[in-house]
C-alpha positions in Angstrom: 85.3 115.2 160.0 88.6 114.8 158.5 88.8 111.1 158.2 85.4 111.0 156.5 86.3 114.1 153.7 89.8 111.9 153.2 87.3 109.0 152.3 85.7 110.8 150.2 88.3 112.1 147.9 89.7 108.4 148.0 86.7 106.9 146.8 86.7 109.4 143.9 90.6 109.6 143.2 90.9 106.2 141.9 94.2 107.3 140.3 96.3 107.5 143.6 97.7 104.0 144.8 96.1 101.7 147.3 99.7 102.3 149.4 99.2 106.0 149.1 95.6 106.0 150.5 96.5 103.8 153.8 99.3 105.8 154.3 97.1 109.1 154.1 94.8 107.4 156.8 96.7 106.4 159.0 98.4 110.0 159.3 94.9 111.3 159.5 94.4 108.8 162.1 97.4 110.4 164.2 96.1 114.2 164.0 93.3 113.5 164.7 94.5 112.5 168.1 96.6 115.4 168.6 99.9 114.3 167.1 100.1 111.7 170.5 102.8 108.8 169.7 101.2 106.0 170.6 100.2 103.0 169.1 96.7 102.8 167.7 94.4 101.3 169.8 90.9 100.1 169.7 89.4 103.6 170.0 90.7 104.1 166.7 90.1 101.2 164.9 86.5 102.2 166.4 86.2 105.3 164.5 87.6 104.5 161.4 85.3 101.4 160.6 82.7 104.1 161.4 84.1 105.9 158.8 84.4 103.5 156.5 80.8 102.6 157.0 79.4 106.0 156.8 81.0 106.9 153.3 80.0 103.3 151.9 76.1 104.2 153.0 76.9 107.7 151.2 78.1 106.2 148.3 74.9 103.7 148.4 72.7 106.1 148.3 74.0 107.6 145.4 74.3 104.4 143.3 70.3 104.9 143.3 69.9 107.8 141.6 69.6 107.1 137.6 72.4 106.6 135.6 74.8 105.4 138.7 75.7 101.9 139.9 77.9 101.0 142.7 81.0 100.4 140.1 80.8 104.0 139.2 80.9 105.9 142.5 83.2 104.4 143.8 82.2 101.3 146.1 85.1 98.9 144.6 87.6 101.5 145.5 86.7 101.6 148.9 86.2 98.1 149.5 90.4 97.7 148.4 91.3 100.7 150.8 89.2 98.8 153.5 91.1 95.3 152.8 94.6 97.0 152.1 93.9 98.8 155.8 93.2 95.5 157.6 96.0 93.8 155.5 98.1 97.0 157.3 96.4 96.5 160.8 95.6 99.9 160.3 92.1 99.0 161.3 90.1 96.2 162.5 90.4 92.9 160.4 86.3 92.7 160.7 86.4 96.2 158.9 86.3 94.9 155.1 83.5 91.7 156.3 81.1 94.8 158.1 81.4 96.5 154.8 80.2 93.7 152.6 77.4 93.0 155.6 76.1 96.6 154.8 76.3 96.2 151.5 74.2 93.2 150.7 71.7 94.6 153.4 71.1 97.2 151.5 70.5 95.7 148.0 67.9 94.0 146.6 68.6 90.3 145.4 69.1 91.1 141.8 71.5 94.2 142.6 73.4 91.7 145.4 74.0 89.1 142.7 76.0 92.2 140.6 77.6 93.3 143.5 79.1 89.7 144.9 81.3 89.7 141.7 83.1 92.2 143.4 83.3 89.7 146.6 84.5 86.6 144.2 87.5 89.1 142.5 88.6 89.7 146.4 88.1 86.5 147.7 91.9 85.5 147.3 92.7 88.8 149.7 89.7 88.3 152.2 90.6 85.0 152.9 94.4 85.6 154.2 92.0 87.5 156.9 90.2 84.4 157.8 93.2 82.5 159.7 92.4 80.2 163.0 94.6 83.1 164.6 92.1 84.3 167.4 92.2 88.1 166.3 90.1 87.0 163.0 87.0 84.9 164.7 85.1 88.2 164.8 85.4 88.7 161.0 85.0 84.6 160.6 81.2 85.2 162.6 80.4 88.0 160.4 81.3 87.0 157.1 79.2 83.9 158.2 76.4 85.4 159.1 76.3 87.9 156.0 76.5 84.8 153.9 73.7 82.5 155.8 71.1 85.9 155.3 71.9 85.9 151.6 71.3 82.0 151.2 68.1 82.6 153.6 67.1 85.6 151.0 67.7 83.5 148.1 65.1 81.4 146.3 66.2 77.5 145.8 64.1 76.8 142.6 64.9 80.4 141.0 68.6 81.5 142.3 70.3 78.3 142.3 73.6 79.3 140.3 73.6 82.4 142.7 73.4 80.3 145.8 76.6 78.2 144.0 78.3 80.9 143.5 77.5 81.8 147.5 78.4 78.7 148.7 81.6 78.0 146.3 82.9 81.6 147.8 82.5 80.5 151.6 84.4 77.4 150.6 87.1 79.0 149.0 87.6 81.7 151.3 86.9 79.6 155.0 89.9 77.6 156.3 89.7 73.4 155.2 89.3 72.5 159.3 86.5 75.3 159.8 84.2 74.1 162.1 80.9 76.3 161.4 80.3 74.5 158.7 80.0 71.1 160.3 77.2 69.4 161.7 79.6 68.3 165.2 76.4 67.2 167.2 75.0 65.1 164.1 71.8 66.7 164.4 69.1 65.1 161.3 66.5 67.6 160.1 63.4 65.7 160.5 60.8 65.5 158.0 57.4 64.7 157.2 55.8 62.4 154.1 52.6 63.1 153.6 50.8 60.1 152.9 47.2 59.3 151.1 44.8 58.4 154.1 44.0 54.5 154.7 41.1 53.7 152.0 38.1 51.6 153.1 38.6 47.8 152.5 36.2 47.7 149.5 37.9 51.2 148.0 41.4 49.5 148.4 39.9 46.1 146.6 38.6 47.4 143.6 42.1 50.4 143.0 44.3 47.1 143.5 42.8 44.4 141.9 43.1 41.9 145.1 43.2 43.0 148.8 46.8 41.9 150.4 48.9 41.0 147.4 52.7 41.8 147.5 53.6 43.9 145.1 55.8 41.5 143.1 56.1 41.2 139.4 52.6 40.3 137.5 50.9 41.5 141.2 49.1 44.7 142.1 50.9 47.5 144.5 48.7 47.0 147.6 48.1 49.4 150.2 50.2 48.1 152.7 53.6 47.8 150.1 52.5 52.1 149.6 52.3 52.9 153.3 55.6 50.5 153.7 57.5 52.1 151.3 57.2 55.5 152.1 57.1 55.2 155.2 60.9 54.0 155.2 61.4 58.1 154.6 61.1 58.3 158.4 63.6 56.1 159.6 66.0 57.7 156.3 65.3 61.2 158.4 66.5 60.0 161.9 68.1 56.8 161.5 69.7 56.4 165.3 66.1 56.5 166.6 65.6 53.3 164.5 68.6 51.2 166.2 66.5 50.2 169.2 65.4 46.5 169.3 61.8 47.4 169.5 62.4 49.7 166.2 64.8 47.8 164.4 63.3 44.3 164.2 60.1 45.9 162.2 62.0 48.3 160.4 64.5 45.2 158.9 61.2 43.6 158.1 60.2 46.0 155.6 63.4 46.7 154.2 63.5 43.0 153.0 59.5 43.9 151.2 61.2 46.4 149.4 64.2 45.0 148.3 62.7 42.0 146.9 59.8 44.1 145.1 63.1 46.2 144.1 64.9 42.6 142.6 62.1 41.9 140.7 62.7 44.8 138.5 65.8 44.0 136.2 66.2 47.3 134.5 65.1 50.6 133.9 62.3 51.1 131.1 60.8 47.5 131.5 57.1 47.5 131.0 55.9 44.7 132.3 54.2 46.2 135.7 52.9 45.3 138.2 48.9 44.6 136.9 46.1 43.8 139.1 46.3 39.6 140.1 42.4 39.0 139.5 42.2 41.5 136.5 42.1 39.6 132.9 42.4 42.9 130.8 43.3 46.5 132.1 41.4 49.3 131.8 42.3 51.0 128.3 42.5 54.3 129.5 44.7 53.6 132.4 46.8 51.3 129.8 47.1 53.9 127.3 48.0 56.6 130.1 51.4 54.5 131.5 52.4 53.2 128.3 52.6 57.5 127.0 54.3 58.2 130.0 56.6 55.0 129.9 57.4 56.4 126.3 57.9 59.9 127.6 60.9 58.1 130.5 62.6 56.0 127.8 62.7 58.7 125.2 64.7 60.8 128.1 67.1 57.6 128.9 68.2 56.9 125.5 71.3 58.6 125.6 74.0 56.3 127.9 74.3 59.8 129.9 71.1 61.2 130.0 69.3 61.5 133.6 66.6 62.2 134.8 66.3 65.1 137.6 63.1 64.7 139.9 63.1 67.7 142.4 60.8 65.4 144.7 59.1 62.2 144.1 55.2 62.3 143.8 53.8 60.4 147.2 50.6 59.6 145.6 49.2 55.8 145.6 48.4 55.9 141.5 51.8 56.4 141.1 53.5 53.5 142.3 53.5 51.1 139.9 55.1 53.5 137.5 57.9 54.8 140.0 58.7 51.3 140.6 59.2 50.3 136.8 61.6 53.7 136.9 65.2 52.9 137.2 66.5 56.3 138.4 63.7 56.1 141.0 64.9 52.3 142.4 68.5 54.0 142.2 67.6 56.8 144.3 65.7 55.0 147.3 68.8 52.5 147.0 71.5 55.5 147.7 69.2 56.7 150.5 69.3 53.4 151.3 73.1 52.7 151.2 73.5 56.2 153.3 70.9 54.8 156.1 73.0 51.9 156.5 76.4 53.8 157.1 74.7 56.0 159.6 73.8 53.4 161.7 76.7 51.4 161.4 78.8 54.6 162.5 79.2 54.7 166.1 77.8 58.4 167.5 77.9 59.7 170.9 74.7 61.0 172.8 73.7 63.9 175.0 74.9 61.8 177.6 78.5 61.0 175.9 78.0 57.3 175.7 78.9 55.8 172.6 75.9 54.1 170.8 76.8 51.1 168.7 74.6 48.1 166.8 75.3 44.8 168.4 76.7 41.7 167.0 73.2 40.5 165.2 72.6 43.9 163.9 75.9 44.5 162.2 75.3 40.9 160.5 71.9 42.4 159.2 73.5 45.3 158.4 75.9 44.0 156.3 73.4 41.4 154.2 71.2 44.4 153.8 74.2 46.4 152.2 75.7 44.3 149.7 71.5 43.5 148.6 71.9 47.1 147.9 74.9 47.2 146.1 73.9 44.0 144.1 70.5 45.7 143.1 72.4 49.2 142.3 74.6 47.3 139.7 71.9 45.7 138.1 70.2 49.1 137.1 71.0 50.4 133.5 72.9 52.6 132.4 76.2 51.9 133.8 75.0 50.1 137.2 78.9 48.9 137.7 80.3 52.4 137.6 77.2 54.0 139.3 77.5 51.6 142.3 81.5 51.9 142.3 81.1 55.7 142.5 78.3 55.4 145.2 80.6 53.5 147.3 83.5 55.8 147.0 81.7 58.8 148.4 80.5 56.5 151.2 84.0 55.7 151.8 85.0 59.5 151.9 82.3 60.4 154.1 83.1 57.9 156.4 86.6 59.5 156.7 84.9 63.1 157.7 83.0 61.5 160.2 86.0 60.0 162.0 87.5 63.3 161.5 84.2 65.4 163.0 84.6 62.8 165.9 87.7 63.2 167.0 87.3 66.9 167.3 88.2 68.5 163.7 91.5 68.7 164.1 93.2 71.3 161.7 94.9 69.9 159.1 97.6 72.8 158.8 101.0 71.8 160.2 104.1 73.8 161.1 107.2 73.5 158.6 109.4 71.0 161.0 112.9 72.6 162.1 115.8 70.7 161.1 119.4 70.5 163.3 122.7 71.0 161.2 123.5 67.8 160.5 120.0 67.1 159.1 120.0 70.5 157.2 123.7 69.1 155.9 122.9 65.3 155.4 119.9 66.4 153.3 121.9 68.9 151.2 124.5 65.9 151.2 121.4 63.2 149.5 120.3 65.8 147.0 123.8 66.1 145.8 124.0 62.8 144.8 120.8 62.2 143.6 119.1 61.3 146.7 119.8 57.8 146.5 122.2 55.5 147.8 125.7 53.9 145.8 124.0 51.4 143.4 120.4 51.5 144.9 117.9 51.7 142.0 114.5 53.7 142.4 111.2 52.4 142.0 109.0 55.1 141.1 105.8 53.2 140.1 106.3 53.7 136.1 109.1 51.9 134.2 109.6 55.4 131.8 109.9 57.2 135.2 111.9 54.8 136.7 114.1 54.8 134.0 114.3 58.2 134.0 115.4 59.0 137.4 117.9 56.5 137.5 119.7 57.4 134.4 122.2 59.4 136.9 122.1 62.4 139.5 120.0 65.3 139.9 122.8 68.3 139.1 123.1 70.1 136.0 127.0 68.4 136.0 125.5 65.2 135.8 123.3 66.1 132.5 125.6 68.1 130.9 128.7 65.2 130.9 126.3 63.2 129.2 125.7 63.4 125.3 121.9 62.2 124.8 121.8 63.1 121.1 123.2 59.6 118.7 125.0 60.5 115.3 122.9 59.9 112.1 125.4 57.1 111.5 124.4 55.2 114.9 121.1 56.1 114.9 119.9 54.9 111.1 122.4 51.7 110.9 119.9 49.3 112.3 117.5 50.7 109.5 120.3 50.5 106.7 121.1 46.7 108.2 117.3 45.8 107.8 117.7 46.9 104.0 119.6 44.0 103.3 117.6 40.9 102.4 120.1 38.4 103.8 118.7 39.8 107.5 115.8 38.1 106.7 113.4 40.5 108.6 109.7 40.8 107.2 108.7 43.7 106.0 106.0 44.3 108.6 108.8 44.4 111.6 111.2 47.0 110.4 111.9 50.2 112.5 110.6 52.4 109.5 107.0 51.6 110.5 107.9 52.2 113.7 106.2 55.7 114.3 108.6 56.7 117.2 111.8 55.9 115.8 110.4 57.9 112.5 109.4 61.3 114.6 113.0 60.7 116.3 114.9 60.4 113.0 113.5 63.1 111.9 114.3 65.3 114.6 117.7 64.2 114.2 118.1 65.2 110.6 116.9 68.5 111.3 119.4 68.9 113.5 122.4 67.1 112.0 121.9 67.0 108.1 118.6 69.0 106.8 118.7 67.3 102.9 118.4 64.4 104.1 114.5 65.4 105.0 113.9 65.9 101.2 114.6 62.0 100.2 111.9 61.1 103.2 109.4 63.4 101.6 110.2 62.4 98.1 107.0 60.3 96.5 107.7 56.9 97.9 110.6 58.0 100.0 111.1 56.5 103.2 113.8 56.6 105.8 115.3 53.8 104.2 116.2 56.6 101.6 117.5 58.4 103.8 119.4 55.8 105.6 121.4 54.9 102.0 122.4 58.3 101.1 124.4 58.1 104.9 125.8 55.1 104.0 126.1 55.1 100.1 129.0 56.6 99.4 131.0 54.3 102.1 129.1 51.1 100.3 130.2 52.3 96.7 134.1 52.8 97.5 134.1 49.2 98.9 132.3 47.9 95.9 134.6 49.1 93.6 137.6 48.6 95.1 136.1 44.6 95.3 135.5 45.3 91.2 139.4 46.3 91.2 140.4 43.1 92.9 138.7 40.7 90.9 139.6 42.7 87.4 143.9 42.1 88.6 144.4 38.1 87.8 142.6 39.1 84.2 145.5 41.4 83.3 148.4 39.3 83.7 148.6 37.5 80.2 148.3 41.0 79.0 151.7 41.3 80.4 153.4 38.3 78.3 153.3 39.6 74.6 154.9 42.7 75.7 157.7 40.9 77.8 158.3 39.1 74.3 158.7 42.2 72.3 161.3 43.3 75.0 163.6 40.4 74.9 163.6 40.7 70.5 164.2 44.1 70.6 167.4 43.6 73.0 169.3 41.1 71.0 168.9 43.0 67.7 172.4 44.1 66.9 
């Protein structure tokens, strides 16, 4: 076949230009249908992603043998002809997102994380073939599809940066209002806690110290606080199944038990725990076994940023004490928490299309129940405040995306508006002058802004006309008028400590008089040195012509002797 030998010497050519390679198809495209002129049509587009798919499996199969890789025969180069054809609507715009399905089918996970670096360098060129135009939902489906199997392949615990890099690439390359990736009939993925079974009365006695207590401070973690507690997981799974009365009255009741064992605890690393009521003395081995582990948790918080990652929390009985006395574990049930309340306070619609809301009472409880949360969030060290602050932004966001999800995911791409002539010619008319009005003044948020923009227009005649650069002599006589001690201006408050006006001065000698830079850098030198060489020599003419005036009435009885002599000497005969 013709189209498959051209493939071949493409693939292996990687000299000859991407342009040169379409072009070479598409004319083996049109002999191969008898030199017909026509369009192409489906048919073809058929039997060139065929083609396309038969040499990449060739070229697969040699990237096995030893000593190959799929860089080296040739599967990058194809991959560009396949995109640069679609680009050219040459062939199917599906064509490249096939290719990459094959190719990740037919790799092992180690050789698919190699080969989706050639995915991330194309991503920018995929993506301008993953428009809401209706002619690109095929290769939308399959490019979605190839990506789910990888993340199904993947192992959570053992591939996470791979699945990042998976997940960051169908969120770069999918559309901002794509709609595959959003959960549009809020459906909750249930789950399971699997609790410790009930312990007989006597059993539950002697492990808590007294049958019944609450688990407040100086008070044993009973049974009935441990089934309590984690039971709340269920109604965190599927919270709209919890906004019936019959549901919600109990399920209010033992949010309350928890949030006041939850106040109890003022901090992370405390260690003052919740002991058996009726015990006098702990056992020393249980004793010596929290206090290591306490040790253990505060060694890992002492930096302000360390955390504390827990994959999942331990559901065992023993535990409980210790998770409670754990800051980072109040934190976390508080978020879940926080993210219960939302969902219930968010109005959803049902299979039937009626909205489901929480009534008047509800919404009160609601409410109380949420700033508890936030109040106990703040109190938790290290930085509660800014925790809690940052918890309630993301609420905040994610309460926008569910309005947005609700009223139908409307794209947020919008179509440059068209403009009549005499909008197109009073907008050129505004940006000529500035884009403000006759002695309007713009308020831009930021006095230096401010004072920027309104310092004139916005054309290159308006900067040029205006001469922004002072002479040395304007610019350093309010330093040379300091120097003088009749000013009276403390030493402290002169514009030579002034670090500003010192970089600026010295720009401005570089650029108008360069010695003057050498009496600033002299030992002791200052721009007060500099500022009296400008004006010394103008200072020093005045003086002494001041010295001349005063020396004039001194010389006139000079004058007298001399008139004398004159007067003898003319009536000599």
């Amino acid at each position: 076949m013709a189209l498959v030998a051209l493939l071949s010497r493409i693939t292996e050519e990687s000299s000859e230009e991407i342009d040169e390679s379409v072009s070479a198809v598409q004319r083996t495209l049109e002999s191969e249908r008898g030199g017909e002129a026509r369009p192409l049509g489906d048919r073809d587009r058929t039997v060139l992603e065929l083609a396309l798919r038969t040499q990449l499996d060739t070229l697969l199969k040699r990237s096995k043998l030893r000593g190959h890789s799929i860089e080296a025969v040739g599967v990058p180069r194809l991959l560009d002809v396949a995109i640069a054809l679609a680009h050219a609507e040459v062939s199917d715009p599906n064509t490249p997102f096939a290719l990459l399905e094959d190719l990740f089918d037919a790799n092992v996970v180690s050789a698919a994380e190699a080969a989706f670096a050639l995915v991330e360098a194309r991503a920018a060129a995929l993506a301008q073939l993953l428009s809401a135009d209706q002619k690109h939902a095929k290769g939308k489906l399959t490019i979605l599809r190839t990506c789910n199997e990888l993340l199904r392949r993947l192992s959570k615990s053992k591939n996470t940066n791979f699945r990042g890099r998976v997940l960051m690439f169908m969120a770069y390359t999918f559309p901002l209002a794509e709609r595959s990736g959003v959960n549009l009939k809020g459906t909750v993925a249930t789950s399971s806690v699997s609790l410790e079974p009930v312990p007989p009365a006597e059993d539950a006695a002697v492990l808590d110290g007294t049958a019944g207590s609450h688990p407040e401070r100086g008070e044993a973690i009973d049974y009935g606080f441990y089934s309590t507690f984690w039971g709340l997981q269920q109604a965190f799974t599927n919270p709209m199944a919890h906004v019936q009365p019959e549901a919600w009255e109990p399920l209010v009741v033992q949010l309350n038990t928890v949030l006041q064992v939850f106040g109890s605890f003022s901090g992370a690393g405390e260690v003052s725990s919740a002991l058996p009521a009726g015990a006098d003395a702990p056992q020393p081995n249980g004793e010596a076994v929290i206090n290591e582990t306490l040790a253990v948790v505060n060694e890992a918080h002492a930096g302000d940023t360390a955390e504390v990652y827990f994959a999942k929390f331990l559901t065992s009985s023993k535990l409980m004490t210790l998770q409670l006395r754990d800051g980072y574990f109040r934190r976390h049930v508080l978020v879940q928490l926080l993210i219960f309340l939302q969902a219930v306070s968010t109005e959803r619609k049902n299979s039937s299309g009626a909205a489901k809301s929480l009534n008047a009472a509800q919404r009160q409880t609601v409410e109380a129940l949420h700033s508890q949360c936030v109040a106990l969030l703040k109190a938790i060290p290290p930085g509660g405040a800014k925790f809690a602050a940052a918890v309630l932004t993301m609420l905040e966001r994610e309460e926008h995306w569910t309005k947005w999800k609700a009223a139908g995911c409307a794209a947020f791409d919008k179509e440059a508006a068209s403009l009549s002539r005499s909008e197109v010619e009073g907008s050129r008319k505004r940006r000529s002058t500035g884009g403000v009005g006759a002695g309007k003044r713009m308020q831009l948020g930021n006095a230096s802004l401010t004072r920027l923009w309104n310092m004139g227009g916005n054309s290159l005649e308006a900067i040029g006309q205006k001469d922004y650069m002072p002479s040395l002599e304007t610019y350093l006589k309010p330093v040379h008028e300091q120097m003088d001690p009749e000013a009276g201006i403390e030493e402290e408050y002169k514009l030579k400590n002034d670090k500003a006006f010192q970089w600026k001065a010295l720009r401005l000698m570089a650029r108008k008089d360069v010695s003057l830079l050498s009496k600033v850098s002299a030992p002791n030198g200052s721009i007060e040195d500099a500022a009296a060489a400008v004006f010394g020599p103008k200072e020093k003419l005045k003086e002494e012509i001041a010295d001349m005036m005063a020396t004039e009435p001194a010389t006139e009885p000079a004058t007298e002797p001399l008139a004398a002599d004159d007067a003898a000497m003319r009536s000599e005969p």
